[in-house]
C-alpha positions as CSV (number, residue, x, y, z in Angstrom):
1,X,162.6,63.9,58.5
2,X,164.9,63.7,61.2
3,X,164.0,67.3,63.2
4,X,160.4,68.5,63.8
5,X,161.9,72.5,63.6
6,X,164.4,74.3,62.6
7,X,165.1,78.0,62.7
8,X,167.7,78.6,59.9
9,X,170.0,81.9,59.0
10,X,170.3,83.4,62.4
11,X,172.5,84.7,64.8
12,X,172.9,82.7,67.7
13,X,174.2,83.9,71.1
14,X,174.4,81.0,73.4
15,X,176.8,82.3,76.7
16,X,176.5,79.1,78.1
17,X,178.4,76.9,75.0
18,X,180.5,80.3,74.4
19,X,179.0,80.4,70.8
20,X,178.2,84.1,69.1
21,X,177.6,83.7,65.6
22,X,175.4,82.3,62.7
23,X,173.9,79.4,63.4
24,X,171.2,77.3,62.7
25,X,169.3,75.4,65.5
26,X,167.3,72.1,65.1
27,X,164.3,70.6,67.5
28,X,163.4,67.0,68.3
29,X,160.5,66.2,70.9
30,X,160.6,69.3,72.4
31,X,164.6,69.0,73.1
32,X,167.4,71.0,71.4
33,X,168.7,68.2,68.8
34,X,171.3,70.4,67.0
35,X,173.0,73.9,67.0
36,X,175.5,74.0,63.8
37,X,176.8,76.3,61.0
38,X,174.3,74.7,58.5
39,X,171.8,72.6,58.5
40,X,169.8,71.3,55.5
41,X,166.2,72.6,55.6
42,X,165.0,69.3,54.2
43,X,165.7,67.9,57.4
44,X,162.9,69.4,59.2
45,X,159.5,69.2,58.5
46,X,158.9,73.2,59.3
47,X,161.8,75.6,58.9
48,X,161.6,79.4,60.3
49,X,163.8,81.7,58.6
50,X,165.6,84.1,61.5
51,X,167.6,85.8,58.9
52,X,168.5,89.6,60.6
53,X,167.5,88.2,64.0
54,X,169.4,86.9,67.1
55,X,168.4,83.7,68.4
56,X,169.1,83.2,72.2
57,X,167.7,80.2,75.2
58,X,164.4,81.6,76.7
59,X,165.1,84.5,79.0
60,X,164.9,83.5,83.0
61,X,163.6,86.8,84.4
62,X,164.5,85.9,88.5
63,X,162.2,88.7,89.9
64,X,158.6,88.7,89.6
65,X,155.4,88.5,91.3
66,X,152.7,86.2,90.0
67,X,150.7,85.7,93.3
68,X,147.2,87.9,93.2
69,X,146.8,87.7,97.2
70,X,143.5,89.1,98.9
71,X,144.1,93.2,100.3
72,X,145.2,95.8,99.2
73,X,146.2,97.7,102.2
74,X,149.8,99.9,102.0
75,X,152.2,100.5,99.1
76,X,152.2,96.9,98.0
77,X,148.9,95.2,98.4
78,X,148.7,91.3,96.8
79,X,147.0,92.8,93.9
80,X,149.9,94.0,91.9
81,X,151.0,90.6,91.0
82,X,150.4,89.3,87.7
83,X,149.5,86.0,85.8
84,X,152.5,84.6,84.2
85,X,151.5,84.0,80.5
86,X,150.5,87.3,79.9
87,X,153.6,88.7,80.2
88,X,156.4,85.7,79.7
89,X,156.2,84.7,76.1
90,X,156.0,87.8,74.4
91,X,159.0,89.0,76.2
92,X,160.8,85.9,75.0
93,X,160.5,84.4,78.8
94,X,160.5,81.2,79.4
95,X,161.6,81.0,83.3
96,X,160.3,83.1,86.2
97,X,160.7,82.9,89.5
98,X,158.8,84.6,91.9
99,X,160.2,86.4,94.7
100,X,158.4,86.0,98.2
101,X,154.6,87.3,97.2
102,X,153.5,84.2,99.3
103,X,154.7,83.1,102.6
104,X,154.9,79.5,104.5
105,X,151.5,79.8,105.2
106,X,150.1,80.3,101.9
107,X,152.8,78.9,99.6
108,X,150.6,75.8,99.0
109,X,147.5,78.1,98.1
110,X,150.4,80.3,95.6
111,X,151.2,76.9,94.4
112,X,147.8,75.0,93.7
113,X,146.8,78.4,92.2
114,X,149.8,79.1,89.9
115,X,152.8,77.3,90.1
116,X,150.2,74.0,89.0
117,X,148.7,76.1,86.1
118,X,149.6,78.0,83.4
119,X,152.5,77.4,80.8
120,X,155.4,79.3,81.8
121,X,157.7,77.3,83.6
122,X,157.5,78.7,87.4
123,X,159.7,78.7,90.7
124,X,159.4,80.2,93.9
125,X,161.2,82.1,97.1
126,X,159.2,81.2,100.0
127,X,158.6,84.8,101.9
128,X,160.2,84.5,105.8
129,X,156.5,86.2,106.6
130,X,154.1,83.2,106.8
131,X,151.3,85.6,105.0
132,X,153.9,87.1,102.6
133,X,153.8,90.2,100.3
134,X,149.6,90.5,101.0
135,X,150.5,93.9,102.5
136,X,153.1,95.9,103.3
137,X,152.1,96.0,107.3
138,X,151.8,92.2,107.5
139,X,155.5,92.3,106.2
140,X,156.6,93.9,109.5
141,X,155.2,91.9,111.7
142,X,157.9,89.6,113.6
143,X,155.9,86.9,115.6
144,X,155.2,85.5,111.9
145,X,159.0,85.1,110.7
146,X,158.9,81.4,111.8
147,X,162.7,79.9,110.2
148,X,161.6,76.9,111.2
149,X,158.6,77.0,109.0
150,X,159.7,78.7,106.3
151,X,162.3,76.3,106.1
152,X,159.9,73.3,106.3
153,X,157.2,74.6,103.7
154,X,160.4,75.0,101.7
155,X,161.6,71.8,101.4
156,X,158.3,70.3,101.0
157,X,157.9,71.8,98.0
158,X,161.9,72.0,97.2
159,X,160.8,71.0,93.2
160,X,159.0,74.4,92.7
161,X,161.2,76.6,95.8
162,X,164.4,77.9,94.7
163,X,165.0,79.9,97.8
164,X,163.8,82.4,100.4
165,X,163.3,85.9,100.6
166,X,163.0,89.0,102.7
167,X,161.1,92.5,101.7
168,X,159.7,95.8,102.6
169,X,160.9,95.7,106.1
170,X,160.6,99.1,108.2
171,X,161.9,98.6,111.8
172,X,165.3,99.4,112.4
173,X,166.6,96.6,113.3
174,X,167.7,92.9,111.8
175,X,164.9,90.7,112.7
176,X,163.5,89.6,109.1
177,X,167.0,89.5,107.7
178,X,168.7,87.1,110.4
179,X,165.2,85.1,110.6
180,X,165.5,84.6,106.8
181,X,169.3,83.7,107.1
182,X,168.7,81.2,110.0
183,X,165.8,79.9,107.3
184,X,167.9,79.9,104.7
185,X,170.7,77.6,107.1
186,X,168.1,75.0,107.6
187,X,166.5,74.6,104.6
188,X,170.5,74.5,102.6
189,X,169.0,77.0,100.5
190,X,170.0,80.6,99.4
191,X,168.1,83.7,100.6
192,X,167.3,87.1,98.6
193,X,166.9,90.4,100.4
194,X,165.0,93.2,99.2
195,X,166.3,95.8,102.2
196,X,163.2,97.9,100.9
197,X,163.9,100.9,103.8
198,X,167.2,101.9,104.7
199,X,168.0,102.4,108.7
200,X,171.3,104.1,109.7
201,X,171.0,101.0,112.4
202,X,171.3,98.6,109.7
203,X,173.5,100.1,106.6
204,X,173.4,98.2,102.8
205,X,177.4,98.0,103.8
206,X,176.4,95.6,106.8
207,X,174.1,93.2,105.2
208,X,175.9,92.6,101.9
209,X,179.3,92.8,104.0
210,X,178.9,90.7,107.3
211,X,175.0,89.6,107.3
212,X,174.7,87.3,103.9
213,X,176.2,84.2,103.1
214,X,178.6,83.8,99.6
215,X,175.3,82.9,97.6
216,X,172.7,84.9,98.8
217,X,171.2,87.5,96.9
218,X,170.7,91.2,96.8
219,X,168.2,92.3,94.8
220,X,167.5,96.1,93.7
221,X,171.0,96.7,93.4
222,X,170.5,100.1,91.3
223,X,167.8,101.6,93.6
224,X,168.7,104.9,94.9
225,X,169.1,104.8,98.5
226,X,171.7,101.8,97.6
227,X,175.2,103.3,98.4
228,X,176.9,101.8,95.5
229,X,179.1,104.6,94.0
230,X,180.0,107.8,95.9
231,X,180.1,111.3,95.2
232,X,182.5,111.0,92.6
233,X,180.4,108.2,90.8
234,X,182.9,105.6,91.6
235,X,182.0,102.0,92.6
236,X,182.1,101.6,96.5
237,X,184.6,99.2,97.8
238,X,182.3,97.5,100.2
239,X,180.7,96.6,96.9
240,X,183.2,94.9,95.3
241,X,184.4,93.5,98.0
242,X,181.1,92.1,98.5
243,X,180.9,90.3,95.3
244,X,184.4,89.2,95.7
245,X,183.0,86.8,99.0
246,X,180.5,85.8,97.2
247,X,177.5,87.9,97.3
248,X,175.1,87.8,94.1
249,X,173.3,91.1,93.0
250,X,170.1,91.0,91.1
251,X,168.5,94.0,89.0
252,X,164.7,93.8,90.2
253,X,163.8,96.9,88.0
254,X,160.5,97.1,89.2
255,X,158.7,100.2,89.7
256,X,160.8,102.1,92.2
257,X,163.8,100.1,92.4
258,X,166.0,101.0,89.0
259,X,168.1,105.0,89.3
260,X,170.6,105.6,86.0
261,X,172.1,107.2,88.9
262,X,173.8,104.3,90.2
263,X,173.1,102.2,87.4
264,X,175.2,103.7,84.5
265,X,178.4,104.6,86.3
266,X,178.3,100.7,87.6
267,X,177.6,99.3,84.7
268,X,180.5,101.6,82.6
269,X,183.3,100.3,85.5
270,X,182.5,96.6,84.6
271,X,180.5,96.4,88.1
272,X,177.2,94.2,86.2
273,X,174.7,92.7,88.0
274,X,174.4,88.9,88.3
275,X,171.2,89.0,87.0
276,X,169.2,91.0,84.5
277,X,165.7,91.3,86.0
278,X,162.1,92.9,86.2
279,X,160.3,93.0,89.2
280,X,157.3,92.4,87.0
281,X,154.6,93.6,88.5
282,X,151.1,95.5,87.9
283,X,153.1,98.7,88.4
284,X,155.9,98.3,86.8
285,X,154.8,96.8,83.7
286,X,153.4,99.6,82.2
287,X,155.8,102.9,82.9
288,X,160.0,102.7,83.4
289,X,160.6,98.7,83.3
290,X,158.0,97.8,80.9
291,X,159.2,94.4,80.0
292,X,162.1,92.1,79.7
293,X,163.8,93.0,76.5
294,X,163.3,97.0,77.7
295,X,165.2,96.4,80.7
296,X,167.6,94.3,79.0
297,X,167.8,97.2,76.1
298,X,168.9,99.7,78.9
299,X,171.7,97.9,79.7
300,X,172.8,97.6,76.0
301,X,172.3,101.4,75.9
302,X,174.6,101.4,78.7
303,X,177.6,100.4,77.2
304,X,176.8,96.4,77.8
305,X,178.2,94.1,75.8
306,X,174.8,92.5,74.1
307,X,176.5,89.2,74.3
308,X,176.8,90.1,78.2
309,X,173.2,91.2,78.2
310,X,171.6,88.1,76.8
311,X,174.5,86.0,79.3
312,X,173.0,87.8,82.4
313,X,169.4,87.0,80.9
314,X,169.9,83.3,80.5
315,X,172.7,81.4,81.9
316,X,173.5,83.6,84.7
317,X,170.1,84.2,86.3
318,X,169.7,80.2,85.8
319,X,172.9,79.7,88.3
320,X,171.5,82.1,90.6
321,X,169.0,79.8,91.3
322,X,170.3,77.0,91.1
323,X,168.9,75.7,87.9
324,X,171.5,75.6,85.1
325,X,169.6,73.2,83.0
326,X,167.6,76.6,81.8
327,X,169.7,79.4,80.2
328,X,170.8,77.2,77.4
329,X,170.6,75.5,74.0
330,X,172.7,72.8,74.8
331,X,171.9,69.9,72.5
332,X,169.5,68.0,74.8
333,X,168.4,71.0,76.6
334,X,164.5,71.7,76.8
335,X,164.0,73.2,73.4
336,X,163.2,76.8,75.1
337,X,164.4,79.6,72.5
338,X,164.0,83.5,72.6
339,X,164.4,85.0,68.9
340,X,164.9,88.9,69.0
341,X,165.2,91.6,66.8
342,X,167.7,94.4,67.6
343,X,166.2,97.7,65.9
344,X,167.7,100.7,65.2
345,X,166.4,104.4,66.1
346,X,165.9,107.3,68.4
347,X,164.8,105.1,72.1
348,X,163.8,107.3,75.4
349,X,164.1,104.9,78.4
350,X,163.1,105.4,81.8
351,X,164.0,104.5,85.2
352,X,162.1,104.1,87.9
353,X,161.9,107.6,89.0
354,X,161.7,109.7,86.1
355,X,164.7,109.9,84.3
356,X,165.5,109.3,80.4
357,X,168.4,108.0,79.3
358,X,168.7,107.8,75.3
359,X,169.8,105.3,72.8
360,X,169.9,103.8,69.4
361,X,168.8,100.1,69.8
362,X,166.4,98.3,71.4
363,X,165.5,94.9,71.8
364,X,162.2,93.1,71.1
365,X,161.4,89.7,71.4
366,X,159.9,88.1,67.6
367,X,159.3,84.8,68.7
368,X,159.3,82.7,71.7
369,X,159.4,78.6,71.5
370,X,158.7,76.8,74.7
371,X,159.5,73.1,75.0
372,X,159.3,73.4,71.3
373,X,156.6,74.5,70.5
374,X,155.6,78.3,69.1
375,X,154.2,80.1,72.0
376,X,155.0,83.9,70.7
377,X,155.3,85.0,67.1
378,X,154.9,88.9,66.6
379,X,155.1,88.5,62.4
380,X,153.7,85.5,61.5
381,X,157.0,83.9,60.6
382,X,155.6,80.4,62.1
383,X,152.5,80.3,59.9
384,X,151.9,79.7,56.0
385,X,150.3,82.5,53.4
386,X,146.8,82.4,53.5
387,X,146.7,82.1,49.8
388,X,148.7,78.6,50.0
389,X,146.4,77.1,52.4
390,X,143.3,74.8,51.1
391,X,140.3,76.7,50.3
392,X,138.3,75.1,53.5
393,X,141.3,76.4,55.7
394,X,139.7,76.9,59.0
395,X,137.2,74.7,58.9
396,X,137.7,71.6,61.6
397,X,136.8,67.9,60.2
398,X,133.8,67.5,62.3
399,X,132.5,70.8,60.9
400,X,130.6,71.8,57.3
401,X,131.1,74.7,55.5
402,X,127.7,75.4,54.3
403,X,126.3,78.5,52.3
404,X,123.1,79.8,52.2
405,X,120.4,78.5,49.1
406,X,120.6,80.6,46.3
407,X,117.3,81.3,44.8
């Protein structure tokens, strides 16, 4: 046998290798040992038929928030964050990357906690606040946006820290965003900014125009105080000229972040996001985003190209971070593969504040492999019929199957 797996008779969508099209994909150790038009089953000792599916590298969802921090005080509180393999695998995640729920003072703690544990592979933006997201007042306070730390704590840990990160700032002034910038200088790493509140002393036009670097990121790019079509619904020219110097723009559904408003006359003039992302968090999970494959289904709804959706799922979001060795089925790549099912119907989907936009397809994610191995499988398609297995299925070696006396 020269593969361990193989998923025969799908559709592959691989952005990074340019393929879109039947393929069959083969797994060695964990690794990606073939992608071709056929491949004989007897090759592998397990097949998995994908037949009427799309098989596609394991999503990298850039925006979450996996670090439970103690309070609950404000809007925010450290409790909305989530545990990561709850939610990863049966969205077809294999990446996530959590965006500044802990600071430099508690990134260690975040890390020995989470980023140590669990499955799903997991990065990190250090938050310029040294106690991070645990509240929305700590976020404002100034005398603990230390560059110099942040910067430090970040390169200790550079394996796991893919960047820094700003949020939820009120004050009317520049403070987090040029401490996070001056960070972001020392440490050689980008920066993400969620602006959060909106000043007239600090306009969306200044900080993606003049304030970030070509690199950084702006996340929430569809939330509705962002500027980013006027009255007419046509794309702003600060916008584009923003992405044109190098400026990166991330989803971050989230909760409160995500307005068809601004998000369907962008995405129908070609203006996409970067990055196709959640902003997973306890209250987003469960009304508006919902998941991955939701958010990525609005976009599809949207007039999207689906080969564009699953590109800005994968690949893309990898880049953005600076880790293009995810995103991909390259043969050699870690064998993480996302296996969705497109269906057909009448779909209601919801942003972040209430409104419905309607379409015919949505995605949903039918099996997830991670380093190889089967980590999600919503119909069985991994397993054997019951009625094939050996009577004593179930039973482990060291155990005996032993029925009562019969009189």
């Amino acid at each position: 046998m020269n593969f361990d797996l193989l998923l025969v008779g799908g559709h592959v969508i691989d952005p990074a290798n340019g393929i879109d099209g039947p393929r069959d994909v083969a797994i060695r150790n964990g690794q990606i040992a073939a992608v071709d038009t056929t491949i004989e089953p007897t090759s592998a000792r397990r097949t998995i038929d994908a037949t009427g599916l799309y098989v596609t590298p394991g999503l990298v969802d850039i925006h979450v928030h996996l670090y439970a921090t103690a309070g609950n005080e404000g809007a925010w509180g450290g409790d909305n964050s989530v545990l990561p393999d709850g939610f990863s695998f049966r969205a077809g995640t294999t990446t996530m990357v959590d965006t500044g729920s802990a600071g430099w003072r508690n990134l260690a703690d975040f890390r020995e906690r989470v980023l140590d544990r669990f499955t799903t592979r997991k990065y990190a933006l250090v938050n310029i606040v040294g106690l991070g997201m645990t509240t929305m007042t700590t976020e404002q306070n100034i005398y603990d946006m230390d560059a110099a730390a942040c910067a430090a704590v970040a390169r200790e840990h550079e394996d796991v820290v893919v960047g820094l990160k700003t949020a939820h700032y009120w004050l009317p002034d520049w403070t987090s965003v040029d401490r996070l910038i001056e960070a972001g200088e020392i440490a050689d790493m980008p920066v993400m900014v969620d602006f959060g509140f909106f000043k007239r002393e600090r306009p969306y036009y200044q900080l993606v125009g003049e304030k970030m670097r070509p690199g950084d990121i702006s996340t929430h790019v569809f939330r509705g105080p962002v500027p980013s079509v006027d009255a007419d619904g046509k794309v702003m020219p600060f916008m584009l000229a923003a992405r044109e110097r190098g400026i990166l723009f991330d989803t971050g559904h989230g909760a409160g972040s995500f307005c068809f408003r601004n998000a369907v006359p962008c995405v129908e003039q070609g203006f996409y996001p970067d990055s196709i992302s959640t902003d997973l968090h306890r209250l987003s999970m469960n009304i508006g985003m919902l998941d991955m494959p939701t958010t990525m289904s609005k976009f599809l709804v949207m007039g999207m190209p689906l080969n564009d959706v699953i590109r800005l799922s994968t690949v893309e979001p990898a880049r953005v971070i600076g880790r293009t060795e995810h995103g991909t089925l390259s043969v050699g790549a870690t064998a993480d593969v996302a296996v969705l099912g497109l269906e057909q119907g009448d779909f209601g989907y919801m942003d972040s504040f209430g409104g419905v936009l309607r379409g015919n397809r949505r995605l949903e994610c039918e099996l997830t492999l991670f380093g190889g191995d089967v980590v999600w499988d919503r119909n069985g398609r991994s397993g054997i019929d019951w009625h094939e297995l050996p009577p004593t299925y179930g039973v482990r070696p060291d155990e005996e199957l032993i029925f009562p006396d019969s009189e």
